[in-house]
N, C-alpha and C positions, 0 to 999 in steps of 0.2 A: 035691760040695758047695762046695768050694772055686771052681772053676770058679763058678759060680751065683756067687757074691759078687763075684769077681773080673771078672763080664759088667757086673754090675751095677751096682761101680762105677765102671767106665769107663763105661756108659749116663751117670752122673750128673755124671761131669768131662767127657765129651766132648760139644764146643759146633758141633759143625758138621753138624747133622743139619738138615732142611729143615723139619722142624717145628717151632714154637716151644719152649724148653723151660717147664715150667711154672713162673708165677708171674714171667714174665723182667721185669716193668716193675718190679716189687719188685725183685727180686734185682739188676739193674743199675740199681738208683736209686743218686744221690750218697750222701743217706742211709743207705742199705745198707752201701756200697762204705765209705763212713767208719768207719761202728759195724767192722766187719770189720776196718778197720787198726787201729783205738785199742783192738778185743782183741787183736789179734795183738801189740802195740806191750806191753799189760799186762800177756798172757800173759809175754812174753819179761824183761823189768821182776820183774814177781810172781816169778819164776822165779831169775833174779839174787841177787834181795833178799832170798828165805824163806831162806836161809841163814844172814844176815849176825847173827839174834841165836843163829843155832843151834849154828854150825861151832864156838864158842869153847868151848863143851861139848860139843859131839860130839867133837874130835878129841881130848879126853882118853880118855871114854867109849868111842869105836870105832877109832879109829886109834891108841890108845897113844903122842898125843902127848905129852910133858913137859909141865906146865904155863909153864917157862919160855920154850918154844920157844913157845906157842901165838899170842901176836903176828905172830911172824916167818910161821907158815905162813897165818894169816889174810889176812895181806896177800898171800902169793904165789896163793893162791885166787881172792882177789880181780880181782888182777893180772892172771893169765892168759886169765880171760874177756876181759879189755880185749886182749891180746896176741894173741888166736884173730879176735876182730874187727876187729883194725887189718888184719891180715892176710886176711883173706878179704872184705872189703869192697870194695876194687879189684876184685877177681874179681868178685863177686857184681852188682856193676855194668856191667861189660865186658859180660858173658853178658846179661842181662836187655836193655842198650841193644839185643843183636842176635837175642833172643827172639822170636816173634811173641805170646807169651802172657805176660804177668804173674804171674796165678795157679797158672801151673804150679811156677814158681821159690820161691811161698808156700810150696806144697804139701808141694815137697820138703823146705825146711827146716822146718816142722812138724816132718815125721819124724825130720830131727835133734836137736831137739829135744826128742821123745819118750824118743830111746836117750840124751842127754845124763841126763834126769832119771832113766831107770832104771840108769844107772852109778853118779851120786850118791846113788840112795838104798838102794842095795846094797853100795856100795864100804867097803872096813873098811881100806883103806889109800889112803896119799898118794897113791901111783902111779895107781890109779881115780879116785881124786876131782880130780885133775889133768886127768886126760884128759877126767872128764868134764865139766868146766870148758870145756875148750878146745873142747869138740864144740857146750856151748851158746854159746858166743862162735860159733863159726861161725855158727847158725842165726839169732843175733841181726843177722848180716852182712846174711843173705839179708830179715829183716823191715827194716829200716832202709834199705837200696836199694832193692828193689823195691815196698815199700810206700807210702815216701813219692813214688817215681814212677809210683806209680800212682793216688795223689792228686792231685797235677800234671796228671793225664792225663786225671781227670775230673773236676777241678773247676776248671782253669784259672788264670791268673797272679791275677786281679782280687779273688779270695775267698782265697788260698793261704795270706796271713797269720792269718786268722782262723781257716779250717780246722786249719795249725797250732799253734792254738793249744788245740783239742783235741785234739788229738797229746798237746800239753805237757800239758793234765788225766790222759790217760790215765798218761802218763809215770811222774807224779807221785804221783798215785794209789797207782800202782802200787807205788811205792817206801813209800808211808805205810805201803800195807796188810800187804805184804809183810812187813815186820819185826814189823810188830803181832798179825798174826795167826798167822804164823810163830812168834814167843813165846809167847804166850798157847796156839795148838795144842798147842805141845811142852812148856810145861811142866803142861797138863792131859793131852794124848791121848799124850803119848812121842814119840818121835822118828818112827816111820812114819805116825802122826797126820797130820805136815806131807805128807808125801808123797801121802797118798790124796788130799789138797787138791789137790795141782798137776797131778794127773790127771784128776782133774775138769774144771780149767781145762781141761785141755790138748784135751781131749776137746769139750767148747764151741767151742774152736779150730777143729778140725776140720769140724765142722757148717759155721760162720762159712766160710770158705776156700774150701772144695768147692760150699756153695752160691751162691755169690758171682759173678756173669759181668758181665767188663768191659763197660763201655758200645762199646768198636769190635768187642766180640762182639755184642754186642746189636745193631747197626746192621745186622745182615746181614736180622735178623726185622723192621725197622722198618717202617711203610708210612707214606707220606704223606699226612698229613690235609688236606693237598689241592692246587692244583697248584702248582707249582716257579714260579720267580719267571722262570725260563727254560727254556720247555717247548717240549721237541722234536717238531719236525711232522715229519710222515709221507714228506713232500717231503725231510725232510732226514736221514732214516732209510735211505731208497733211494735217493738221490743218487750217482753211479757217483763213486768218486775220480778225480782228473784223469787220473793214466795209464790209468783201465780207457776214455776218452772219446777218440771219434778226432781232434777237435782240442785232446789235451792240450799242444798247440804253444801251445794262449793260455788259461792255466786263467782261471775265473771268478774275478770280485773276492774275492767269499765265500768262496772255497778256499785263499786264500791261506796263512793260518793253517796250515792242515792239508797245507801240503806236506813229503813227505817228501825224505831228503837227497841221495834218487836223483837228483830232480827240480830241484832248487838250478839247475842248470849252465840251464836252459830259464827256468826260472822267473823269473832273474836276465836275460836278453833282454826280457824282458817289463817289468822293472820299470825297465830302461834309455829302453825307447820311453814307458811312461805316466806313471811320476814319481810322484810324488804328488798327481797327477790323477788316481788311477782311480778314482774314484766317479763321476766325469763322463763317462767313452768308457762308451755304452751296452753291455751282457753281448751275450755271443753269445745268438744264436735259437735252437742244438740243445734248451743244458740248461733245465730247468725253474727257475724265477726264483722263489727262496726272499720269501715278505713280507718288506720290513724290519724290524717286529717282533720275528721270528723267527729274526732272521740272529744271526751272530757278531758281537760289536761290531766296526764298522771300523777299519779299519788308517790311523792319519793318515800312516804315514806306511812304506809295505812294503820301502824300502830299508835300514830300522832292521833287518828281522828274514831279508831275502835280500841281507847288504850283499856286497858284491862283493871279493874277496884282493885284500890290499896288493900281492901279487905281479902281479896282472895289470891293465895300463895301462885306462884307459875314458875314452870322450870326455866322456862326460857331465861335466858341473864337479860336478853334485850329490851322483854318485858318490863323489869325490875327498874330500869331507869325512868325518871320524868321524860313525856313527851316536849321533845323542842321545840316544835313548829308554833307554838304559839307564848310568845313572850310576855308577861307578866305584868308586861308595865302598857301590855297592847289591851288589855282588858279593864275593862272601870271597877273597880273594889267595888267589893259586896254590899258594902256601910253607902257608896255612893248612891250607887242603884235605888236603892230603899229610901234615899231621900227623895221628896221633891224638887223638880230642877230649880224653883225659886231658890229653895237652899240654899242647894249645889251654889248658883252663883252668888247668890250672899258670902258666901264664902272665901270669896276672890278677895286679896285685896286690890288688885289692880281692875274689878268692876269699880267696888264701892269708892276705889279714885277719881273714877270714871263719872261715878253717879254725883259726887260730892262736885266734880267741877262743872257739871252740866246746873248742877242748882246755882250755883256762884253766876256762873255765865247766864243763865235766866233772870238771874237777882238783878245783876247789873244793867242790863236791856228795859228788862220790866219797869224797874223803880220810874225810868222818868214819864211812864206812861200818867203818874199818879202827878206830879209835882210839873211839869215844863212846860202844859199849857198854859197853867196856874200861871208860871214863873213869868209866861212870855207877856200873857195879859196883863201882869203886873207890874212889870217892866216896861215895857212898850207898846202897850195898852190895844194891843192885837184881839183880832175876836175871834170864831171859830179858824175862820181861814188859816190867818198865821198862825194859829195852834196848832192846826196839820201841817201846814208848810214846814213848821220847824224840825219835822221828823224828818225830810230829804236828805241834810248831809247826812244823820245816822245809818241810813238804812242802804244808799246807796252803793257804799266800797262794799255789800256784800253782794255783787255781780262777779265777783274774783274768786267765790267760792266754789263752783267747777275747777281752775289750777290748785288751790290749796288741799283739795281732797284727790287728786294727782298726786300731791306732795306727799299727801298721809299714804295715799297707795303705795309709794314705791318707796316712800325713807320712814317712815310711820310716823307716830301721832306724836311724841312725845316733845319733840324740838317746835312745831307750832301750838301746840297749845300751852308749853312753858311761856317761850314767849311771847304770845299773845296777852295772855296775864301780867305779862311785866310794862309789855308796852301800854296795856290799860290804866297803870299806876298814874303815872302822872299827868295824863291828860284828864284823870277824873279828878285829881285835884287841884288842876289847874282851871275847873271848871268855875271855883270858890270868886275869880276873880270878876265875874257875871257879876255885879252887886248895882249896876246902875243904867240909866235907861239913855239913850245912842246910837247914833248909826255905827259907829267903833265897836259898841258893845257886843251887836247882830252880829258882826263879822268875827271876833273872838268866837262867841258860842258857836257860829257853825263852823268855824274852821275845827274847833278842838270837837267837836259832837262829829266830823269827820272823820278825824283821827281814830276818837274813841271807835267807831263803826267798823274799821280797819280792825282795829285788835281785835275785837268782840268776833269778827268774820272769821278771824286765822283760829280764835279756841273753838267755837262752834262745828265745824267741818269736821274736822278729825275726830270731837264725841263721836258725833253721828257713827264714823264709821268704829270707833272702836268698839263701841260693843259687838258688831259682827267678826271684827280681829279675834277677840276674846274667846266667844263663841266656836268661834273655829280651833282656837288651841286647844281650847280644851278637847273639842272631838277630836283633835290630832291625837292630844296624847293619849287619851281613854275613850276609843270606837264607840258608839251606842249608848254615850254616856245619859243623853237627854231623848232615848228614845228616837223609833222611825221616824215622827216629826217633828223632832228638833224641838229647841226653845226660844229660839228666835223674839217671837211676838210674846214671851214673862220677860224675855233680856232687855226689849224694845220697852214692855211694860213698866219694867223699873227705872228706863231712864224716862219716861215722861211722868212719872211719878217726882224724881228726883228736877227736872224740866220746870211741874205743875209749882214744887218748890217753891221754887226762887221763883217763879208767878205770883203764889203766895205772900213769899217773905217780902219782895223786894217792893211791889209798891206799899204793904203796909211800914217798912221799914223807911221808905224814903219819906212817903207822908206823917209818919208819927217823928222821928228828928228836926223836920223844917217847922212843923209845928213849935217842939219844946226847945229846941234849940239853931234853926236858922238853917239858910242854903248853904254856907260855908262850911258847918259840921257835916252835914249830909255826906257834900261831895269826898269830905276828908274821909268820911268812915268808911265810905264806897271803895276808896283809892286803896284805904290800907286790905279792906277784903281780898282785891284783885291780887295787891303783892302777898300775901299769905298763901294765897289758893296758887301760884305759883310753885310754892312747895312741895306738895303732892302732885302736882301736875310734872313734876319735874324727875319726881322720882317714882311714880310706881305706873308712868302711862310708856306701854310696851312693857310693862311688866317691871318688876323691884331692880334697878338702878344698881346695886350694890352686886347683884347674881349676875348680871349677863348685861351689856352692853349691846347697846341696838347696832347691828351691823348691817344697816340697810335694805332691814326688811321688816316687817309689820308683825310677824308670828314669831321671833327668834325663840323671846321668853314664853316659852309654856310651861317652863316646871310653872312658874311664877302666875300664868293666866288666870 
């Protein structure tokens, strides 16, 4: 029986069968291929979040934590899924850049996924509920690199802002519903309540992922609706190559192109006597004379592409000079090549801007997931419910993030996530003035947790897409830099590393100040982060500020990329 299943689902993941598989124009649509990342993107989000109004009564309840300790282990919970994903993001990226499948690297982390959530929802101590933390921090590795590069992959630089900017709904979403219905589940259905929930998901996941076939799997079933803009005659199908022809002492003009390196040393006599006149010395009479039409475009100039070694002398003068046709600055240096692309873009300063403001903007998100159920409970002595409920006005202004990655498309990144950062400034410090319990009070926090939601939405959007911006300069200016497949999914790798960050930092940061020093420093030290991280977001996103000025378009600065 087993077997039988196990035919079958490989029948359903495996894409290289000569028949089409069913339904492939859906299943590799953009459409598709989208709805597919922004579950997998909410699954993993949803999954995160169902905890955060749970864990603070559960770890009395099932892990015999102290009530006094229950901060400290909130945050380390927290934490570690950020710590599992800085960490396996690099990898997760490396592997996928040298996969020939995307889907399959989905697939696997699913499964981690799955054993992530049945650790946590069985575990009765730290030790389990750690591990299982850190197991779904990996699997959030493998959706965040290879997901968002497999967006890139089919939907291209031109739409990438917008596309993530349902990313950021799904995100978001995810994070509202997560705590809300995480609450409200558990404190009607009990604690395994939540869990039959995230199985569910998970299980939709699956469907999603497994039916899901990339568009350069799709291409192998495609047919042309009709003929190619450059269609091969029959004449040029049977055509002998120049060595299999007994005067390949003087190949055809047309062949030129297609010489191999054997051939160079003959080839290169031939282009000494004709120059860049051979369109004018009539072809020989053996081979058969391809239509113009139908040829290979001409070569202005065949000494460019059989130029002749510096080492060996030639009379020709024409010879003697550098070939032009290919400029200097079109090719990636030597030193680059030799590097790996992780490097390469380490190297950027307008990534590592990149990287540096996506960890601020995770920092600042993340923190209150540690401290604001706490705050609300103790405030206004709310139970799980109002601990979720309170995350609505945060999470909601990010449904604006489809226009805002429009905005990044067409005028780039640099002008919304400046100021998004600034606008963050004061509404995190005006959070300080939270200090007592109120119907007035409810309605400050969520007007300004609003607010805050708004900025946080306008920086977020445009990361996302900058690192594809980047990406692409840099292939603009130097071809082949990152190889046939790109590096997309190490580029996506390092900002969810930098992402995992401020996952990291920011609840242990929020939770160890309220601790030693109260909610009013917290929110202070949060405000001044945002206005700093302002800085660099200011100056080196579209590339160094000082070189080139954004003139309403996303790629100006490449020297700088």
């Amino acid at each position: 029986m087993s077997g039988h299943i196990t035919q079958g689902f490989l029948a359903l993941v495996k894409s290289d069968s000569e028949k089409p598989p069913p339904l492939l124009k859906h299943r590799s649509s953009k459409g598709f291929i989208l709805t597919t990342i922004c579950i997998a993107v909410f699954t993993d989000i949803f999954l995160y979040g169902i905890i955060v109004p749970v864990v603070p009564f559960a770890l009395t309840q099932r892990a015999g934590v102290a009530q006094e300790d229950v901060q400290h282990w909130v945050s380390v919970l927290l934490a570690v899924y950020g710590a599992a994903l800085l960490a396996s993001a690099p990898v997760c990226g490396f592997l996928a850049d040298r996969s020939t499948s995307r889907r399959l690297p989905l697939l696997v982390g699913l499964l981690a996924l799955a054993g992530a959530t049945l650790m946590l929802c069985f575990g009765r101590t730290i030790g389990v509920l750690v591990a299982g933390r850190l197991l779904q921090g990996t699997s959030a590795a493998v959706v965040w690199t290879v997901g968002l590069a497999l967006l890139v992959d089919t939907v291209g630089q031109k739409e990438i802002g917008q596309v993530m900017g349902y990313i950021s709904i799904s995100m978001s979403v995810s994070i509202l519903v997560a705590p809300l219905l995480g609450g409200v589940v558990y404190d009607r259905g009990g604690y395994y309540g939540v869990y039959y929930m995230a199985f569910a998901l998970i299980v939709v996941d699956i469907i999603l992922r497994t039916a899901m076939i990339e568009k350069k799997v799709a291409r192998r079933w495609e047919k042309p609706d009709g003929p190619t803009d450059t269609p091969v005659s029959s004449e040029q199908k049977q055509a002998p190559l120049p060595s299999q022809r007994k005067d390949s002492w003087l190949p055809h003009p047309d062949s030129v192109l297609h010489m191999t390196l054997s051939e160079n040393k003959v080839a290169k006599k031939w282009t000494t006597k004709i120059g860049p006149t051979a369109e004018a010395i009539p072809p020989p009479e053996d081979p058969p004379v391809t239509p113009r039409s139908k040829r290979a475009p001409p070569v202005s100039n065949p000494e460019t592409i059989l130029e002749e070694p510096e080492s060996r002398s030639n009379s020709n003068p024409r010879l003697e000079s550098p070939p032009q046709a290919v400029s200097s600055s079109d090719a990636p240096p030597t030193e680059a090549r030799r590097r790996p692309p992780i490097v390469v873009l380490l190297s950027s300063r307008r990534l590592l801007s990149a990287l540096y403001c996506a960890l601020v903007q995770s920092a600042l998100l993340a923190a209150w997931d540690a401290v604001l159920p706490l705050r609300v409970a103790y405030l206004f002595h709310w139970r799980s419910l109002g601990a979720g409920l309170i995350f609505l006005p945060l999470v909601l202004p990010s449904f604006v993030a489809p226009l805002v990655g429009a905005f990044a498309d067409k005028y780039g990144s640099r002008l919304p996530t400046s100021v998004g950062f600034l606008l963050a400034t004061p509404f995190l410090i005006l959070l300080r003035v939270v200090d007592h319990g109120g119907r007035g009070q409810v309605v400050i926090l969520c007007v300004l947790l609003a607010l805050l939601g708004v900025a946080l939405t306008i920086v977020m959007t445009p990361l996302l897409a900058e690192i594809t911006y980047i990406l692409d300069a840099k292939e603009k200016k130097h071809p082949g830099l990152f190889g046939q497949k790109g590096a997309y999914a190490q580029a996506y790798g390092l900002f969810n590393c930098a992402f995992a960050g401020g996952m990291l930092v920011g609840p242990l940061w929020a939770g160890a100040v309220v601790d030693k020093q109260g909610w009013g420093t917290m929110c202070l030290t949060l405000g001044i982060l945002a206005f700093v991280s302002a800085i660099p977001a200011f100056l080196f996103t579209n590339g160094w500020i000082g070189k080139r000025w954004t003139r309403g378009k996303k790629g100006d600065d490449e020297a700088d990329a």
